[in-house]
PDB file with one MODEL, atoms N, CA, C and O in Angstrom:
MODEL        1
ATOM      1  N   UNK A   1     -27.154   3.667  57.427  1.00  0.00           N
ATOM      2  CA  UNK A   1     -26.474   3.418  56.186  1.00  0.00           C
ATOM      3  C   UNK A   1     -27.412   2.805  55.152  1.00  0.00           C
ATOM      4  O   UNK A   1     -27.315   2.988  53.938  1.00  0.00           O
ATOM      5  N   UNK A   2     -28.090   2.253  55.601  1.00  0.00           N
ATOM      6  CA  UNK A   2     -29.165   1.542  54.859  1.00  0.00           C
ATOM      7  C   UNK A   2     -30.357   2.396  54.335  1.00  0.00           C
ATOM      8  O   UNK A   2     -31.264   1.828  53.727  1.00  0.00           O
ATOM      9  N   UNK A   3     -30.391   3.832  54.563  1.00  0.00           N
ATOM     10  CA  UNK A   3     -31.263   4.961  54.325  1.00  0.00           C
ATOM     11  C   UNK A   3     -30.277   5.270  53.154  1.00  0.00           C
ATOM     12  O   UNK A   3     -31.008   5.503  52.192  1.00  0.00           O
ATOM     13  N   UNK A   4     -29.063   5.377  52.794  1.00  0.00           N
ATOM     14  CA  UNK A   4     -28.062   5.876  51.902  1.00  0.00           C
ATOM     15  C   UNK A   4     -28.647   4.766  50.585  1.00  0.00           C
ATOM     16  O   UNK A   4     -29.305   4.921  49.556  1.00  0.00           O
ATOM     17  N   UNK A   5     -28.077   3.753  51.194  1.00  0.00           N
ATOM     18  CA  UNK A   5     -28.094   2.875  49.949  1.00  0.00           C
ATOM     19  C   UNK A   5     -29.698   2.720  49.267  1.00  0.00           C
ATOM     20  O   UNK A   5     -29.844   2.693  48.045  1.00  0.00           O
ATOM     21  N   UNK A   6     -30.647   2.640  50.045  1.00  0.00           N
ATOM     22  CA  UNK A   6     -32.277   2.946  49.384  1.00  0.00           C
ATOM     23  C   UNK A   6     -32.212   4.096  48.581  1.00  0.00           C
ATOM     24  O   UNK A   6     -32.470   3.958  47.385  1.00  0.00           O
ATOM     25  N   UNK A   7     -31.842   5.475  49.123  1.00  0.00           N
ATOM     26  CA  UNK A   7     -32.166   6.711  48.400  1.00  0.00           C
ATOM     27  C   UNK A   7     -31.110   6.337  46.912  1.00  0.00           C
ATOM     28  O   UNK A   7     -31.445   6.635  45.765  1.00  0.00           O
ATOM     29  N   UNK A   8     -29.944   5.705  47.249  1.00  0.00           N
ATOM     30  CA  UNK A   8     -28.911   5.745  45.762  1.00  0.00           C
ATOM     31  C   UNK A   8     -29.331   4.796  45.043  1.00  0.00           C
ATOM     32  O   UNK A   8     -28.908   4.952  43.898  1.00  0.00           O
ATOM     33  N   UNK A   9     -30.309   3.367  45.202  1.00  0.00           N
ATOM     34  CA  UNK A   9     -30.678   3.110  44.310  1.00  0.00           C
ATOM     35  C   UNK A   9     -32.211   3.830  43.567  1.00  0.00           C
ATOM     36  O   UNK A   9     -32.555   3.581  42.412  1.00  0.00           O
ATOM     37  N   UNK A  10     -32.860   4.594  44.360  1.00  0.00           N
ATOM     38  CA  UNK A  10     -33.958   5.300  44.110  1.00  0.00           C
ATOM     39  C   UNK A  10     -33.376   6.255  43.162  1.00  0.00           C
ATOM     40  O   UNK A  10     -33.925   6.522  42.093  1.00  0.00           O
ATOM     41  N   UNK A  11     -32.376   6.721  43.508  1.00  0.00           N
ATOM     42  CA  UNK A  11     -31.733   7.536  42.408  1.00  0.00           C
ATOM     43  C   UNK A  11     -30.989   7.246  40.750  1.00  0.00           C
ATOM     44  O   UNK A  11     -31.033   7.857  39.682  1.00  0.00           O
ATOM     45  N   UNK A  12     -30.322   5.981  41.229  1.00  0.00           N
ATOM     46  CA  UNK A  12     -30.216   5.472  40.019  1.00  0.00           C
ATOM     47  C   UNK A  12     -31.246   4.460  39.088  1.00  0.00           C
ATOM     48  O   UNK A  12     -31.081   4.042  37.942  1.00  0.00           O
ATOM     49  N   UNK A  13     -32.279   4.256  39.966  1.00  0.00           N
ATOM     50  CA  UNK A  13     -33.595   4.195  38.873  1.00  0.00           C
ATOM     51  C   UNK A  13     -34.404   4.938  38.510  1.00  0.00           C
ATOM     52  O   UNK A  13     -35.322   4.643  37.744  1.00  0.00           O
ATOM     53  N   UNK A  14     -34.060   6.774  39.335  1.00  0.00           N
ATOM     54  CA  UNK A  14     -34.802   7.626  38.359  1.00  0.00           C
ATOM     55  C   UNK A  14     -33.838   7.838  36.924  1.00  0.00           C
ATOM     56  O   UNK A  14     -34.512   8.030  35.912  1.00  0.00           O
ATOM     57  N   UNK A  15     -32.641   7.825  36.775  1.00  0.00           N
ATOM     58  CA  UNK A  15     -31.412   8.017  35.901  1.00  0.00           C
ATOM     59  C   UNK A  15     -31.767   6.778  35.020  1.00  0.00           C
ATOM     60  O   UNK A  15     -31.465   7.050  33.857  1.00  0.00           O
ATOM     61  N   UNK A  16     -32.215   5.705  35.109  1.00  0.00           N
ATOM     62  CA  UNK A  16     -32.430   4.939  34.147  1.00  0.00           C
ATOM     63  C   UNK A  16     -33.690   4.727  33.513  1.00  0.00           C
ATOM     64  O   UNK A  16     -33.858   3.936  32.584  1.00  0.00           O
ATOM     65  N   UNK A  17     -34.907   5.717  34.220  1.00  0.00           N
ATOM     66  CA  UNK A  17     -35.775   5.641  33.548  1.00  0.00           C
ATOM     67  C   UNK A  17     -36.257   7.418  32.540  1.00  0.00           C
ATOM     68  O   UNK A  17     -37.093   7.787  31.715  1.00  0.00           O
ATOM     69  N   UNK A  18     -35.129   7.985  33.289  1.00  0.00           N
ATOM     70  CA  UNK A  18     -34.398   8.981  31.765  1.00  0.00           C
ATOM     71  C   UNK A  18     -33.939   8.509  30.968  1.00  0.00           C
ATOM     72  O   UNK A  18     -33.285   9.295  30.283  1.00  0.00           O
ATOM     73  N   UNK A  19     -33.928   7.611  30.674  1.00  0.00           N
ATOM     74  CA  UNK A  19     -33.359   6.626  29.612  1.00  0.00           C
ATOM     75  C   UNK A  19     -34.170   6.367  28.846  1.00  0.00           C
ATOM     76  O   UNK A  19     -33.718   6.374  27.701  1.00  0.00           O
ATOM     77  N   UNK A  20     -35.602   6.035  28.936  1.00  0.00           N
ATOM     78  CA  UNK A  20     -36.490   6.457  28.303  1.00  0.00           C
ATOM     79  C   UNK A  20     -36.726   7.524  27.413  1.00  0.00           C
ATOM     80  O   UNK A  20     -37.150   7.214  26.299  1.00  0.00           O
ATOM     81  N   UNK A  21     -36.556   8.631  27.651  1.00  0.00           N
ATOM     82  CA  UNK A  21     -36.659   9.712  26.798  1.00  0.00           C
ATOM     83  C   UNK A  21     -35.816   9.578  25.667  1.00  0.00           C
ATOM     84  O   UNK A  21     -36.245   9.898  24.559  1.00  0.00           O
ATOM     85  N   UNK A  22     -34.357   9.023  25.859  1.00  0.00           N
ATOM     86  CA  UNK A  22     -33.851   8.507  24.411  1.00  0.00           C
ATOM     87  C   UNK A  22     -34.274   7.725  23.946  1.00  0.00           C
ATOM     88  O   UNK A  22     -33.682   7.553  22.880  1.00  0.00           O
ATOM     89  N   UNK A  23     -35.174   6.908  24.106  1.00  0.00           N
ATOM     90  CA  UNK A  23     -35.950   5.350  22.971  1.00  0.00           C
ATOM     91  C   UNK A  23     -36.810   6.588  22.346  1.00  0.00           C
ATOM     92  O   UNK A  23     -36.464   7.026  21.249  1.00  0.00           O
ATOM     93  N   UNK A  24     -37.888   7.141  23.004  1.00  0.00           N
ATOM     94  CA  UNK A  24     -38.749   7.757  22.357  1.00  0.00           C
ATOM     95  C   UNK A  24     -37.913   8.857  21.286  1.00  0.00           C
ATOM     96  O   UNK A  24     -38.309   9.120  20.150  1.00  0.00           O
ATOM     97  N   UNK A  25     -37.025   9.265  21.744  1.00  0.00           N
ATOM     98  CA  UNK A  25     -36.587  10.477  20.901  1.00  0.00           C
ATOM     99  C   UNK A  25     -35.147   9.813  19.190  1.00  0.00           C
ATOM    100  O   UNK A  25     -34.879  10.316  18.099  1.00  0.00           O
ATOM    101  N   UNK A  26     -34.712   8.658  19.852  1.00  0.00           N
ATOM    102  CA  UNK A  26     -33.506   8.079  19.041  1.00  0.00           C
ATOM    103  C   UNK A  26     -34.519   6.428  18.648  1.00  0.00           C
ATOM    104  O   UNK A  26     -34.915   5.669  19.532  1.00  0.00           O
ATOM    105  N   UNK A  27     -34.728   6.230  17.250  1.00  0.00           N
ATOM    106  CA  UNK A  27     -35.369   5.307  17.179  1.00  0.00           C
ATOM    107  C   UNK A  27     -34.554   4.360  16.319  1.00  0.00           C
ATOM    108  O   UNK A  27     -35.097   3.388  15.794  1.00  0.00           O
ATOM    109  N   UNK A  28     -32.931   4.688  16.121  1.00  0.00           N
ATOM    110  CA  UNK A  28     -32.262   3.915  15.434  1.00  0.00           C
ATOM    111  C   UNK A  28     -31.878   2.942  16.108  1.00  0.00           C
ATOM    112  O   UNK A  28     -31.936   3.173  17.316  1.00  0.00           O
ATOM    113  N   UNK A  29     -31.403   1.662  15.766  1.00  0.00           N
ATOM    114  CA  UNK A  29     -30.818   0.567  16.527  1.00  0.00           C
ATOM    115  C   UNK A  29     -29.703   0.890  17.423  1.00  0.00           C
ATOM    116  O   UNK A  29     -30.110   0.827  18.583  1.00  0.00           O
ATOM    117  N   UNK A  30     -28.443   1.216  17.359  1.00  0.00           N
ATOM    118  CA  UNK A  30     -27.946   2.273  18.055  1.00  0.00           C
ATOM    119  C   UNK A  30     -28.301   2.718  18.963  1.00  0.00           C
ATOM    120  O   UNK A  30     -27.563   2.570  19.938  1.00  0.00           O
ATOM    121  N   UNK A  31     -29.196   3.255  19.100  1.00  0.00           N
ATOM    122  CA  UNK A  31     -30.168   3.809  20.384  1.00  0.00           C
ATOM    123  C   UNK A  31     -30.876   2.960  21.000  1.00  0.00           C
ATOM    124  O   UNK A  31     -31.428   3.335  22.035  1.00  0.00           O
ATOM    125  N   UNK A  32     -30.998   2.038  20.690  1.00  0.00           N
ATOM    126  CA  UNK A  32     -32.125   1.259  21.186  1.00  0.00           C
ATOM    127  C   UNK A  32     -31.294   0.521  21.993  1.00  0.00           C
ATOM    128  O   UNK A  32     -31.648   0.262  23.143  1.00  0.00           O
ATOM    129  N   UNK A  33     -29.845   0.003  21.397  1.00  0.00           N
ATOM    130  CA  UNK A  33     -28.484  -0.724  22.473  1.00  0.00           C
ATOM    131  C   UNK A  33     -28.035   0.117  23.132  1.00  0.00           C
ATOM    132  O   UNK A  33     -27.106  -0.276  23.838  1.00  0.00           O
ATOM    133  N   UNK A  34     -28.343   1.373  23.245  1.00  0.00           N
ATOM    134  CA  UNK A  34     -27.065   2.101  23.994  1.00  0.00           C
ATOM    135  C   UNK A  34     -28.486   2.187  25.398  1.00  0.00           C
ATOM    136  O   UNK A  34     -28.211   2.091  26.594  1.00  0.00           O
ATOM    137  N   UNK A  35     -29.684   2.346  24.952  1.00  0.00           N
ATOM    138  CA  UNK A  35     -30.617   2.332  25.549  1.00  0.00           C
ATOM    139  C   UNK A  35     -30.612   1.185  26.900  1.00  0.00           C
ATOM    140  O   UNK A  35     -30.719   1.423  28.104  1.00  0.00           O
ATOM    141  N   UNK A  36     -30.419  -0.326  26.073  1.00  0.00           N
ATOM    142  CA  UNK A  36     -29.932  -1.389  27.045  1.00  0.00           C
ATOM    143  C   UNK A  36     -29.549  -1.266  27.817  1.00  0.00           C
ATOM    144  O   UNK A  36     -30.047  -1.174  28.939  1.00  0.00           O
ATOM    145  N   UNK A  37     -28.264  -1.212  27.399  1.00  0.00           N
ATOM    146  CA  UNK A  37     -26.947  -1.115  27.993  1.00  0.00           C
ATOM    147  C   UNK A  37     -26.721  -0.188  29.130  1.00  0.00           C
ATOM    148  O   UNK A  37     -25.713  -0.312  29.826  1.00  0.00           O
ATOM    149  N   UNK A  38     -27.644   0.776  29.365  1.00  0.00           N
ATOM    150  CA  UNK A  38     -28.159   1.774  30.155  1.00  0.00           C
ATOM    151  C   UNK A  38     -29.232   1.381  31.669  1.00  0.00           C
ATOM    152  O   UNK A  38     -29.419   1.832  32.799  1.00  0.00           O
ATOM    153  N   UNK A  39     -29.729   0.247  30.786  1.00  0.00           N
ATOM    154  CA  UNK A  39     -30.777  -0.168  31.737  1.00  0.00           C
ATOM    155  C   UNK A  39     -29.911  -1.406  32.010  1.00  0.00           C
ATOM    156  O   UNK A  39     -30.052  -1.647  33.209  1.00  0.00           O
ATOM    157  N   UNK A  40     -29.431  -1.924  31.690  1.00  0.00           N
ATOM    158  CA  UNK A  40     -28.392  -3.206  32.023  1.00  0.00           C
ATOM    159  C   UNK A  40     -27.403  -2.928  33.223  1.00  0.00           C
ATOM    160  O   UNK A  40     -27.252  -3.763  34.115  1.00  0.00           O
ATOM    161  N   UNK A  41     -26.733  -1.712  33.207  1.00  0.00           N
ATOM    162  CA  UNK A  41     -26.008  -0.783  33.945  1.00  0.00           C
ATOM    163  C   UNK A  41     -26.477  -0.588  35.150  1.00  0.00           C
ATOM    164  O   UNK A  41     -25.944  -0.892  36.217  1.00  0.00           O
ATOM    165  N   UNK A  42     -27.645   0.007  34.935  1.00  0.00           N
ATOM    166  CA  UNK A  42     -28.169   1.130  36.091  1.00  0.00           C
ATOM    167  C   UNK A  42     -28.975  -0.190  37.204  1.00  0.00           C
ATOM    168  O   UNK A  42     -29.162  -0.185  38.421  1.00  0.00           O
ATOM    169  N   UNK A  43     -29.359  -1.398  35.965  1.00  0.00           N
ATOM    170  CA  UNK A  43     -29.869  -2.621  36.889  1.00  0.00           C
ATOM    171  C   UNK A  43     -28.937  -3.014  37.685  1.00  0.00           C
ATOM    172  O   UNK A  43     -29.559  -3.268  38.716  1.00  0.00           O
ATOM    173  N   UNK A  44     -27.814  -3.236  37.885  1.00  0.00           N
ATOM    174  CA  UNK A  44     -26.840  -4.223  38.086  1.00  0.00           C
ATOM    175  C   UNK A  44     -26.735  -2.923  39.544  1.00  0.00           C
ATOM    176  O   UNK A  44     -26.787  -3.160  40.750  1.00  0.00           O
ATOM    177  N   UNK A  45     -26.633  -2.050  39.087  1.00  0.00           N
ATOM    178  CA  UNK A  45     -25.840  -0.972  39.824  1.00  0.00           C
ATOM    179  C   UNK A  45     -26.962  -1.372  40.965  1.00  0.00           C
ATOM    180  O   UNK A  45     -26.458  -1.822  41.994  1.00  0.00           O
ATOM    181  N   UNK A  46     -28.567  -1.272  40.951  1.00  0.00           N
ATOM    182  CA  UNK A  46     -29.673  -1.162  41.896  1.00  0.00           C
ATOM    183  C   UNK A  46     -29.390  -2.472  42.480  1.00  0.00           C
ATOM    184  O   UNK A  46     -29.074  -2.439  43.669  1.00  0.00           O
ATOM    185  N   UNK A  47     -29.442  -3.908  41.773  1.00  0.00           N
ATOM    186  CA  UNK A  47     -29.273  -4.742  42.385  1.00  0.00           C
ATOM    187  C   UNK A  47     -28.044  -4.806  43.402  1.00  0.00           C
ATOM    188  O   UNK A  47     -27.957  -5.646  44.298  1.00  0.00           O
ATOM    189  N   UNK A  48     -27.305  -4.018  43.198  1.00  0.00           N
ATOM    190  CA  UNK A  48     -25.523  -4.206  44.149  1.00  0.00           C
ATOM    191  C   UNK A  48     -26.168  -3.372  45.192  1.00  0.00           C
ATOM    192  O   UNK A  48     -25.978  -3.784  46.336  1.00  0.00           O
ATOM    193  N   UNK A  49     -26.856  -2.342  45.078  1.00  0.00           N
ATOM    194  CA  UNK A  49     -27.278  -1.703  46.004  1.00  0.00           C
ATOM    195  C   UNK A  49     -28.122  -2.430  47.197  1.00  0.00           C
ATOM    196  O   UNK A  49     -27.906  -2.495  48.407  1.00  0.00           O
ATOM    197  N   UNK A  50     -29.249  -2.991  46.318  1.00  0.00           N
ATOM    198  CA  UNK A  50     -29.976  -3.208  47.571  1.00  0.00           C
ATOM    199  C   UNK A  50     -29.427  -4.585  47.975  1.00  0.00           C
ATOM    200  O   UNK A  50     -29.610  -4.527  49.191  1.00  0.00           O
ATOM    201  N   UNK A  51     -28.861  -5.809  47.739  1.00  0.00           N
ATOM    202  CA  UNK A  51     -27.884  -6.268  48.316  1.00  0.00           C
ATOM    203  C   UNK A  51     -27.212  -5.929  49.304  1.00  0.00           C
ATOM    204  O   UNK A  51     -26.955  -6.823  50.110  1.00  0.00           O
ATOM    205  N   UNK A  52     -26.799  -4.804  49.527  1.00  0.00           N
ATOM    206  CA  UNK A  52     -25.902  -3.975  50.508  1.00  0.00           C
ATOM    207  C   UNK A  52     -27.090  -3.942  51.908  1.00  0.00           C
ATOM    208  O   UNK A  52     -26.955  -4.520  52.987  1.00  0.00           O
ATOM    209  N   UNK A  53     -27.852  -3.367  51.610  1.00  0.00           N
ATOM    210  CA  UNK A  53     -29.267  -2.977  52.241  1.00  0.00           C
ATOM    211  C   UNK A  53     -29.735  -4.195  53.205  1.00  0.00           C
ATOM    212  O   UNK A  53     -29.618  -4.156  54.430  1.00  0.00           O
ATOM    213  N   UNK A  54     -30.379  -5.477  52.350  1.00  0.00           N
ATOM    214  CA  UNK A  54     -30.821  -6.233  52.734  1.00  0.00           C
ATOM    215  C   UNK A  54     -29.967  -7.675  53.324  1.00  0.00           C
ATOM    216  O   UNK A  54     -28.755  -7.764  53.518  1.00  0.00           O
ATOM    217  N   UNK A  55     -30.690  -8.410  53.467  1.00  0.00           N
ATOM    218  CA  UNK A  55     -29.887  -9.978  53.953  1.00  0.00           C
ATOM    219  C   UNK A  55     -29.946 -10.637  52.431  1.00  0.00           C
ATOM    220  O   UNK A  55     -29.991 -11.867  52.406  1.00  0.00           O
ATOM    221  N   UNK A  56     -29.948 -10.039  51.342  1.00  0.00           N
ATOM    222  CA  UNK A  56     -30.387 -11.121  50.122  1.00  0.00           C
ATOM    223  C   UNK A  56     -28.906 -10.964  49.214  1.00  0.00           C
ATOM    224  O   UNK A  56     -28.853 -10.461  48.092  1.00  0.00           O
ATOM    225  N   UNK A  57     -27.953 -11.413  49.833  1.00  0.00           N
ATOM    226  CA  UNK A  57     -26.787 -11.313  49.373  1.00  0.00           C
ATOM    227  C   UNK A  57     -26.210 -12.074  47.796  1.00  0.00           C
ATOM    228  O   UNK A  57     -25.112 -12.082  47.238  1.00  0.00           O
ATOM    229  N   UNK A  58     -28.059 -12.892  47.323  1.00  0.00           N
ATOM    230  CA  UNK A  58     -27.778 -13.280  46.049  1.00  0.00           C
ATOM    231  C   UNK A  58     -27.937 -12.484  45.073  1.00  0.00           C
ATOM    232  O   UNK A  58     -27.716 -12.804  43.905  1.00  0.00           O
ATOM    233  N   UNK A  59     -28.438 -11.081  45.541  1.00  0.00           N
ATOM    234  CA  UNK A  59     -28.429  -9.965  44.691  1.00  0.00           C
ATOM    235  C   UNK A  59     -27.511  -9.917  43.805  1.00  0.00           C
ATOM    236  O   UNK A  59     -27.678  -9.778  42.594  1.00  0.00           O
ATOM    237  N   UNK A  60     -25.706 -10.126  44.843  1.00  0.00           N
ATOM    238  CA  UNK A  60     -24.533  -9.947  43.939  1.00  0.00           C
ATOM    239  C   UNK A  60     -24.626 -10.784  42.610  1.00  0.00           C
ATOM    240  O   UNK A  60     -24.327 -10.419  41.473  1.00  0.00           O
ATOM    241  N   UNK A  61     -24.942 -11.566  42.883  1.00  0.00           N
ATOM    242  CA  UNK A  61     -24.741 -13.140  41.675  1.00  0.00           C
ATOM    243  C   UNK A  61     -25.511 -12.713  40.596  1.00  0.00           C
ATOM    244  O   UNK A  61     -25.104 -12.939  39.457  1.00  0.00           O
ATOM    245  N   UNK A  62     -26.763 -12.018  40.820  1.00  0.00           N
ATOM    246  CA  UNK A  62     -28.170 -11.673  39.758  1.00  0.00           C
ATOM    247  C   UNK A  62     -27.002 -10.530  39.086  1.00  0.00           C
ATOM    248  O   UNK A  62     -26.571 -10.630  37.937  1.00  0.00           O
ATOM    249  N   UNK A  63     -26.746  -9.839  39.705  1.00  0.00           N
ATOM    250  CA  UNK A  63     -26.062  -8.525  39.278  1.00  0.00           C
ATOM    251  C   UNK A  63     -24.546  -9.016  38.342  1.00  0.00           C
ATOM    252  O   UNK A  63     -24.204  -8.360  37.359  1.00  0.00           O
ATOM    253  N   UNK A  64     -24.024  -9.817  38.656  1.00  0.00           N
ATOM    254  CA  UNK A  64     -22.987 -10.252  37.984  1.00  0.00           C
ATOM    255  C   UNK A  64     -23.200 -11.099  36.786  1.00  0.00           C
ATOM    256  O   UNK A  64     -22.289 -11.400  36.016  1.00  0.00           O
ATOM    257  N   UNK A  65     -24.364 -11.451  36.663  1.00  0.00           N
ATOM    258  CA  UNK A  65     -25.169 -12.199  35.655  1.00  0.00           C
ATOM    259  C   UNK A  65     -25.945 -11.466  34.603  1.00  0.00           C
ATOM    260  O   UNK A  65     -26.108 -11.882  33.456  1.00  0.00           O
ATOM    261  N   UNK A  66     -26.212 -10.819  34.880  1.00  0.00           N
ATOM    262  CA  UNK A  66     -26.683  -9.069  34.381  1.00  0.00           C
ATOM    263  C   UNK A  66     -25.637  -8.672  33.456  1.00  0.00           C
ATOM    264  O   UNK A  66     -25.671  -8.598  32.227  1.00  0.00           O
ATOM    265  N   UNK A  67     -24.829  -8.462  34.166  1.00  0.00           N
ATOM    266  CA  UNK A  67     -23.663  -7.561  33.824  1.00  0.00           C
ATOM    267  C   UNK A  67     -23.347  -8.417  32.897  1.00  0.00           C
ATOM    268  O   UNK A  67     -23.353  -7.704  31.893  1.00  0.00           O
ATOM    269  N   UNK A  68     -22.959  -9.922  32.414  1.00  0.00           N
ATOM    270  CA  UNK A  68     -22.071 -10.414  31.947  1.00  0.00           C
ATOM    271  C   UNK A  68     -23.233 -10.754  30.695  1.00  0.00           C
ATOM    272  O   UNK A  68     -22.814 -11.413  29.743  1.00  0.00           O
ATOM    273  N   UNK A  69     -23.996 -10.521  30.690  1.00  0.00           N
ATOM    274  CA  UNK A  69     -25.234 -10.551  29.272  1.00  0.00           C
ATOM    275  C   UNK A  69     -25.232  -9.405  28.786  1.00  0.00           C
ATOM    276  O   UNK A  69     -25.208  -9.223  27.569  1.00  0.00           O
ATOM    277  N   UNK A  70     -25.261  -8.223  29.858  1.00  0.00           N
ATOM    278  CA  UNK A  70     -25.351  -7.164  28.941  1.00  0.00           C
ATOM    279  C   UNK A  70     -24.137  -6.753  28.015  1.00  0.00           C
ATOM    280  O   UNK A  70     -24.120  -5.877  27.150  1.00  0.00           O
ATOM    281  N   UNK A  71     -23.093  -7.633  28.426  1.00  0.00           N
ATOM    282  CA  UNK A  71     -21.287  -7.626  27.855  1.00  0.00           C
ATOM    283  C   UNK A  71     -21.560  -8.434  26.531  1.00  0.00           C
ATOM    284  O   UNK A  71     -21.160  -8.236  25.383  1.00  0.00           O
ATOM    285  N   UNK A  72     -22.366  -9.404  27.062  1.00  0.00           N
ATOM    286  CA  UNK A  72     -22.297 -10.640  25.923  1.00  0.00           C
ATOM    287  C   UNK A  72     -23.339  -9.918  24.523  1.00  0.00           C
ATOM    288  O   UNK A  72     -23.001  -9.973  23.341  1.00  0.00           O
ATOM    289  N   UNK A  73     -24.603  -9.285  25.031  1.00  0.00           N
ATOM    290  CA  UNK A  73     -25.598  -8.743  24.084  1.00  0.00           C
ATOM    291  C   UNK A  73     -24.613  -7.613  22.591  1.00  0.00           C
ATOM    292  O   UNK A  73     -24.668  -7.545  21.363  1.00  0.00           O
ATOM    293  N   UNK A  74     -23.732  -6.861  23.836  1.00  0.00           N
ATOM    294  CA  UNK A  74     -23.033  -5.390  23.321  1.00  0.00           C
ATOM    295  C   UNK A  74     -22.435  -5.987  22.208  1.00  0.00           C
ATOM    296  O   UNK A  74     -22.644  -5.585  21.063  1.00  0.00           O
ATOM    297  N   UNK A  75     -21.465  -7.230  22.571  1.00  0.00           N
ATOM    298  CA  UNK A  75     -20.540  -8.186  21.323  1.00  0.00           C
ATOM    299  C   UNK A  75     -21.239  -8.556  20.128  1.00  0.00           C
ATOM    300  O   UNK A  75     -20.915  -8.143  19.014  1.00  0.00           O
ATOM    301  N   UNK A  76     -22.275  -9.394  20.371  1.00  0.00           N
ATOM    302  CA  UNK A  76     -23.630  -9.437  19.366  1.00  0.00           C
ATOM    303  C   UNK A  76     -24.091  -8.360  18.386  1.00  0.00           C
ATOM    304  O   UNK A  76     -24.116  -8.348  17.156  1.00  0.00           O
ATOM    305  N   UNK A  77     -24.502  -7.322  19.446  1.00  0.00           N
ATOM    306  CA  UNK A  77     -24.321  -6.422  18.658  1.00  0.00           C
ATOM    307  C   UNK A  77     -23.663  -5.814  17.687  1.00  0.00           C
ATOM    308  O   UNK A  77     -24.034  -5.740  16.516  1.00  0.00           O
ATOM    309  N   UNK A  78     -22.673  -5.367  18.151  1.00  0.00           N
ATOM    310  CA  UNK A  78     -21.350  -4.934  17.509  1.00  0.00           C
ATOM    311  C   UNK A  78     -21.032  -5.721  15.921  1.00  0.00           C
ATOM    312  O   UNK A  78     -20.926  -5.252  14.788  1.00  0.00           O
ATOM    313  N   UNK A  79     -20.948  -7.099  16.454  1.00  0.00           N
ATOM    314  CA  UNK A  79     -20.843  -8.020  15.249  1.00  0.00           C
ATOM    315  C   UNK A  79     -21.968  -7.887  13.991  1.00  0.00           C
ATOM    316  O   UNK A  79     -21.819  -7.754  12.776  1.00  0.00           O
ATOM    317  N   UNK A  80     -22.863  -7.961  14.637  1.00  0.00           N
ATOM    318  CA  UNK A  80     -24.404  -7.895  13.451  1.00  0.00           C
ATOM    319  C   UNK A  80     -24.098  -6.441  12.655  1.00  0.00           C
ATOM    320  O   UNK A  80     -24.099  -6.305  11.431  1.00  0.00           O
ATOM    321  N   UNK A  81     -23.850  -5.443  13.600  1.00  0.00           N
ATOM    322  CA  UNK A  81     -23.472  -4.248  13.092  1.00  0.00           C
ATOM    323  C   UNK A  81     -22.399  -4.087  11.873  1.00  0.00           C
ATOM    324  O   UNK A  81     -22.271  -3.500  10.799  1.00  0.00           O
ATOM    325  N   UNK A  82     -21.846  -4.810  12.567  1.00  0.00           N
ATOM    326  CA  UNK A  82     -20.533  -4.646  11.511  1.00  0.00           C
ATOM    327  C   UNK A  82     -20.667  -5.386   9.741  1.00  0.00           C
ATOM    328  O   UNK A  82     -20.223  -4.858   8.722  1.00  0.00           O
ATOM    329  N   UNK A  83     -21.276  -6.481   9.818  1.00  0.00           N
ATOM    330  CA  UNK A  83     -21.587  -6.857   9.195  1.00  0.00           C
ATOM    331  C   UNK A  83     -22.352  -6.435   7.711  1.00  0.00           C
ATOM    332  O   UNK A  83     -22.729  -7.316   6.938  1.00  0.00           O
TER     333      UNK A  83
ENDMDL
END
């Protein structure tokens, strides 16, 4: 099971470093958060993963900490935007 969860986070850090190709190609701000928010995602997602994998069960906590900045950044955003 632990061969599953390596290959799915191997997979979802090739998917987030396609993410790349939109910074280079979208150079508006917009892009550059949705860009984040992508890598904020796909982090949280790798960290839950290998958590699963390993004995380092503080993975969850990093990952929930992650998650709750990249929530907090999006609001920030949004606001400056609006503005």
């Amino acid at each position: 099971m632990s061969l599953f969860f390596g290959g799915a986070a191997a997979f979802v850090l090739l998917t987030v470093l396609g993410g790349l190709v939109r910074v280079a190609r979208g150079p508006t701000s917009t892009d550059r958060m949705m860009t984040a928010s992508l890598f904020a995602s796909g982090g949280v997602a790798v960290l839950l993963l290998l958590g699963e994998v390993g004995p380092r069960h503080q993975l969850r906590d990093v990952a929930l900490l992650v998650a709750l900045l990249a929530a907090l950044a999006a609001v920030v955003f949004a606001t400056r935007r609006t503005r």
